[in-house]
C-alpha positions as CSV (number, residue, x, y, z in Angstrom):
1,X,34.4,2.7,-6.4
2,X,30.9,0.7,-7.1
3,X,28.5,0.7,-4.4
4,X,31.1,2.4,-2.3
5,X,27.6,4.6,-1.1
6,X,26.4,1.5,0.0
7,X,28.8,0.8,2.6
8,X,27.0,2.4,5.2
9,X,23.4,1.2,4.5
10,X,24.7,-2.4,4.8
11,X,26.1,-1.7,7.9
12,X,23.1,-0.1,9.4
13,X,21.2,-2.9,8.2
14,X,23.6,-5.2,9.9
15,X,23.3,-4.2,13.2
16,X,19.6,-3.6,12.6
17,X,19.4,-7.4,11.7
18,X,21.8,-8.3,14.8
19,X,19.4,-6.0,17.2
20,X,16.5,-7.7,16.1
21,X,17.9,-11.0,16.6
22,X,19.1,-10.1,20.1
23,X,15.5,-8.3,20.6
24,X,13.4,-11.3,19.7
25,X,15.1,-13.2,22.0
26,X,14.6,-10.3,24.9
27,X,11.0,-10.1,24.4
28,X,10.4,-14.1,24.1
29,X,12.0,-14.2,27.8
30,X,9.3,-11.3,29.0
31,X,7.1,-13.2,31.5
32,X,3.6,-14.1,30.9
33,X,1.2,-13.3,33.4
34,X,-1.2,-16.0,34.9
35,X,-4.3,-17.3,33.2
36,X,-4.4,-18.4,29.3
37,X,-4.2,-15.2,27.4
38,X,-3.4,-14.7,23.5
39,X,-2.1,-11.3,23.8
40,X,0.6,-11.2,26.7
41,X,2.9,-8.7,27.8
42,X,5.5,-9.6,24.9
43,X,2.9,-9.4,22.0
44,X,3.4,-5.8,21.5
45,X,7.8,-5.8,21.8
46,X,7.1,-9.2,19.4
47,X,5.7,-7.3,17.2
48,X,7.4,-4.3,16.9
49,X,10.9,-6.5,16.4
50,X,9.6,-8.9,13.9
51,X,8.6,-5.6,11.7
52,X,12.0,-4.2,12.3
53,X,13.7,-7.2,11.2
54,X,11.8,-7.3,8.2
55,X,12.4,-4.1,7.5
56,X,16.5,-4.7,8.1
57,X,16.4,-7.7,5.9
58,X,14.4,-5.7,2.9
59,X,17.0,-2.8,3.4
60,X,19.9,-5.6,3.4
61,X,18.7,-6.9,0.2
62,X,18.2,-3.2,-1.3
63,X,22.0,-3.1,-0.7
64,X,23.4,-6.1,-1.3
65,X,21.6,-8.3,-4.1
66,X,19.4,-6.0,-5.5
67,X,21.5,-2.3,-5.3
68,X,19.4,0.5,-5.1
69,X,21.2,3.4,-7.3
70,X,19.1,6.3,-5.8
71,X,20.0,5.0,-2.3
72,X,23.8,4.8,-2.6
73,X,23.5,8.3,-4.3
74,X,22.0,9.5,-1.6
75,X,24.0,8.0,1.4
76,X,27.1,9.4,-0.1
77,X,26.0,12.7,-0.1
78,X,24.7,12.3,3.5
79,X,28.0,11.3,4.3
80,X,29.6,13.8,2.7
81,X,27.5,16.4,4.5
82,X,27.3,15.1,8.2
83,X,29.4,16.3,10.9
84,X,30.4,13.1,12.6
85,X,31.8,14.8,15.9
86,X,28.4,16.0,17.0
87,X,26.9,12.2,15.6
88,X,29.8,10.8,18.2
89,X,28.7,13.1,21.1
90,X,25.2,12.4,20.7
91,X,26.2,8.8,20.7
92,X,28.2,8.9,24.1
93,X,25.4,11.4,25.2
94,X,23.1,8.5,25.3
95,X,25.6,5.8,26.1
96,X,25.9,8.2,29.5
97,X,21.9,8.7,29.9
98,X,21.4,5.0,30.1
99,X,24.2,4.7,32.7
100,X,23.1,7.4,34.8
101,X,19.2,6.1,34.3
102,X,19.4,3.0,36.5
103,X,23.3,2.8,37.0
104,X,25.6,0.3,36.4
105,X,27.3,-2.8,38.2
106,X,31.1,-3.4,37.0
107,X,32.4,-6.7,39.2
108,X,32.0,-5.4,42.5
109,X,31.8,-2.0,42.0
110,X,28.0,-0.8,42.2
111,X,27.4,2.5,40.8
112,X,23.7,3.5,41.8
113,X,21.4,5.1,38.8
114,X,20.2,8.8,39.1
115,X,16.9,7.9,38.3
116,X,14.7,9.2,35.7
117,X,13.7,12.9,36.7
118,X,17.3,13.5,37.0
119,X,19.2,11.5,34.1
120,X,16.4,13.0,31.6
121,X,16.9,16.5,33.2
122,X,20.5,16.9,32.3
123,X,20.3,14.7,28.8
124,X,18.3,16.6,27.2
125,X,19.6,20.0,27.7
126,X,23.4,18.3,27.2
127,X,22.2,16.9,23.6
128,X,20.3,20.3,22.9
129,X,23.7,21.9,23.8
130,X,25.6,19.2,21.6
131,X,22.8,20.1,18.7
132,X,23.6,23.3,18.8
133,X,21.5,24.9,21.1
134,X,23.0,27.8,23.2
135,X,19.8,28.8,25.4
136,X,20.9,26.5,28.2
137,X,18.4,28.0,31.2
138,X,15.5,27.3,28.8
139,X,17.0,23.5,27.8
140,X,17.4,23.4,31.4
141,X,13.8,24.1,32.8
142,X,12.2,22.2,29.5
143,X,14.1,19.1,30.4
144,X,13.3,18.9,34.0
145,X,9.7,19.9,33.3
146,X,9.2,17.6,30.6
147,X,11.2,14.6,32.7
148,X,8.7,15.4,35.7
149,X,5.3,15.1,33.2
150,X,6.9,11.7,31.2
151,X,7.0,10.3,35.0
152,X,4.4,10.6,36.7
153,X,2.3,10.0,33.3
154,X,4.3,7.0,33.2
155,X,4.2,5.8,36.8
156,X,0.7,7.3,37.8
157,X,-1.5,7.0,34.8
158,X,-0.7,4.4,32.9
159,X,1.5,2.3,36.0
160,X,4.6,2.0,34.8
161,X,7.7,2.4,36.9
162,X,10.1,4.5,36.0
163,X,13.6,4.3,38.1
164,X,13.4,7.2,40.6
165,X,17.1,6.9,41.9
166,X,17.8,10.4,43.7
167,X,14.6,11.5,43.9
168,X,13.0,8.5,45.2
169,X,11.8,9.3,48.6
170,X,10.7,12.7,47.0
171,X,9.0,11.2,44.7
């Protein structure tokens, strides 16, 4: 079928487009601090969203009005060759990670986050497991190590506040 190896770049390029939309608006609502600045604290996620929209509507058109040949060969062997279990784990992996980072609120039911420390410290060695990896005790101490350096260089040098959850009176 023509173009059927097109199928999934125009989708990805769909929801790219979508996300950018719904990202633009996010970053427009980021407060500005007070004082007349031209650079504000949404400059930076402004920018990075208008390039990914461009980038989504030039791979749109790659697929749709102007086909790219190469590209459709390519995605269908990529296709063919990708094992679409470990794509779906990997998926709910990080679906589950942003749940347990800072929890989730469903009506009345509050269910508190983990925090960072923890939620990165049993993602990563989870999605090294789903990857492949069978040295768990190493995934294990690399994630909680590498969690504990991304927070407090996060929250101590460069002051941003990472969820601590758990660990927060530890912490």
């Amino acid at each position: 079928m023509p173009g059927a190896g097109l199928l999934g770049p125009r989708i990805v390029a769909a929801v790219l487009l979508a996300a950018s939309v719904l990202l633009v608006v996010s970053a427009l609502g980021i407060a500005r601090g007070g004082g007349f600045t031209i650079i504000g604290p949404a400059t930076i996620p402004l920018a990075i969203v208008i390039g990914l929209a461009v980038l989504s509507a030039v791979l749109m058109f790659r697929t749709t009005a102007m086909p790219d040949h190469d590209l459709a060969e390519h995605a269908d062997l990529e296709e063919r060759v990708t094992h679409w279990p470990t794509v779906g784990l990997a998926g709910a992996a990080l679906v589950a990670y942003a749940i347990a980072l800072d929890g989730i609120r469903i009506g009345d039911l509050e269910i508190p986050g983990l925090g960072f420390v923890v939620a990165t410290g049993l993602f990563l060695p989870v999605t090294a497991g789903i990857f492949g990896s069978r040295a768990w005790l190493r995934d294990t101490v690399a994630g909680i190590v590498l969690a504990l350096v991304l927070y407090f260089g996060f929250t101590e040098y460069l002051g941003v506040r990472l969820p601590a959850g758990l660990l927060g009176l530890v912490l």
